[in-house]
C-alpha positions in Angstrom: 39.8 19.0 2.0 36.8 18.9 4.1 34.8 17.1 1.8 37.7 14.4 1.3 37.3 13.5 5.0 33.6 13.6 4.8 33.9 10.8 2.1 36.0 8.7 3.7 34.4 8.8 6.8 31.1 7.4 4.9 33.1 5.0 2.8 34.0 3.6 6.6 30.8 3.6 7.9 29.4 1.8 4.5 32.4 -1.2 5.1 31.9 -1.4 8.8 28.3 -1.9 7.9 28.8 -4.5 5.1 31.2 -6.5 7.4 29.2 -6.3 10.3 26.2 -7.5 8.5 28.1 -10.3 6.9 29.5 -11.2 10.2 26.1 -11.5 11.6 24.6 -13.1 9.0 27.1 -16.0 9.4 27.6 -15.8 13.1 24.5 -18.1 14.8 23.9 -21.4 13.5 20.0 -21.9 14.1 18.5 -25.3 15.8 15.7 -26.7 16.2 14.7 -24.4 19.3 15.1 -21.6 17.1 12.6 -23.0 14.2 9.9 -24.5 16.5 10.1 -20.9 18.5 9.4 -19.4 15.2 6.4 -21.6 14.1 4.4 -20.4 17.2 4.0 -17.1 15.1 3.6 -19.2 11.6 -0.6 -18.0 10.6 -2.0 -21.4 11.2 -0.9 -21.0 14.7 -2.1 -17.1 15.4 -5.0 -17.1 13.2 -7.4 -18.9 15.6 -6.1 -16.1 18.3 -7.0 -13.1 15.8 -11.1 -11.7 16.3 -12.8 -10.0 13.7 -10.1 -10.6 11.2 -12.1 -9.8 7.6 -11.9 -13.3 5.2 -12.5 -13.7 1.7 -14.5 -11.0 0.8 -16.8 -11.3 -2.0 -18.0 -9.3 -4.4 -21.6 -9.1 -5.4 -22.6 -8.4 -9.9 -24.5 -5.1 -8.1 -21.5 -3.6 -6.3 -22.2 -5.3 -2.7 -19.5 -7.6 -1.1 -20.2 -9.9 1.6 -17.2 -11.7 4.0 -16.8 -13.9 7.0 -15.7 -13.0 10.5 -15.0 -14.3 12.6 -15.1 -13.9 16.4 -14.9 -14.7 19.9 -19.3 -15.5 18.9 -18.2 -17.8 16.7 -19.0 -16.8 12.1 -20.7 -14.4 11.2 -21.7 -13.3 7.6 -21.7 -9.8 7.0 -23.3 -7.9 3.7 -21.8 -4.7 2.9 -22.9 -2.1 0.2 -20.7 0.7 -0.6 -23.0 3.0 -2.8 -25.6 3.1 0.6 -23.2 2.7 2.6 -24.6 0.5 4.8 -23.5 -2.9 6.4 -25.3 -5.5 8.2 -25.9 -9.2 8.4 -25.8 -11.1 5.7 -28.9 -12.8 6.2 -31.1 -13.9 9.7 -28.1 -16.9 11.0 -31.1 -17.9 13.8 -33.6 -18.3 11.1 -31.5 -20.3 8.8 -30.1 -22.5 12.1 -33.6 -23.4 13.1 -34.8 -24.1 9.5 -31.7 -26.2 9.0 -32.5 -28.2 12.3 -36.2 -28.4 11.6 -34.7 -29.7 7.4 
């Protein structure tokens, strides 16, 4: 007997639940407020925000990968290689600035 009440106590719970969520679902109709609240948090709107967020990494034919980040510096280019475990610039960005300026 015990486990008949049991049951039909879930068996409520589960239809409360279903109705609830269906009552919900169709209960706010959403404006334009709503939608241009929510494109604040779209990516192209919080990317810009985010430092040091890693972007297209790329792997190397010898097993090295190098990727973009960016931060509050402006981009950098970062070389990474796994088997050494070692990680560093990607190559001298003051060096190639002034020999772009001097080109």
């Amino acid at each position: 007997m015990y486990l008949g009440k049991g049951l039909s106590a879930i068996s409520a719970l589960a239809i409360g639940c279903i109705f609830t969520t269906a009552g919900l679902a169709q209960g706010k109709q959403l404006t334009t407020d709503d939608y241009a609240r929510a494109e604040k948090f779209m990516n192209y709107n919080v990317n810009p925000l985010v430092y040091h967020s890693v972007s297209e990494p790329t792997w190397l034919p010898d097993g090295r990968f190098w990727y973009r980040d960016r931060g509050p510096e402006g981009v950098t280019f970062t070389l990474v290689d796994p088997a050494k475990g070692t990680k560093g610039p990607a190559f001298d960005h003051t060096k190639l600035a002034n020999a772009l300026t001097e080109a």
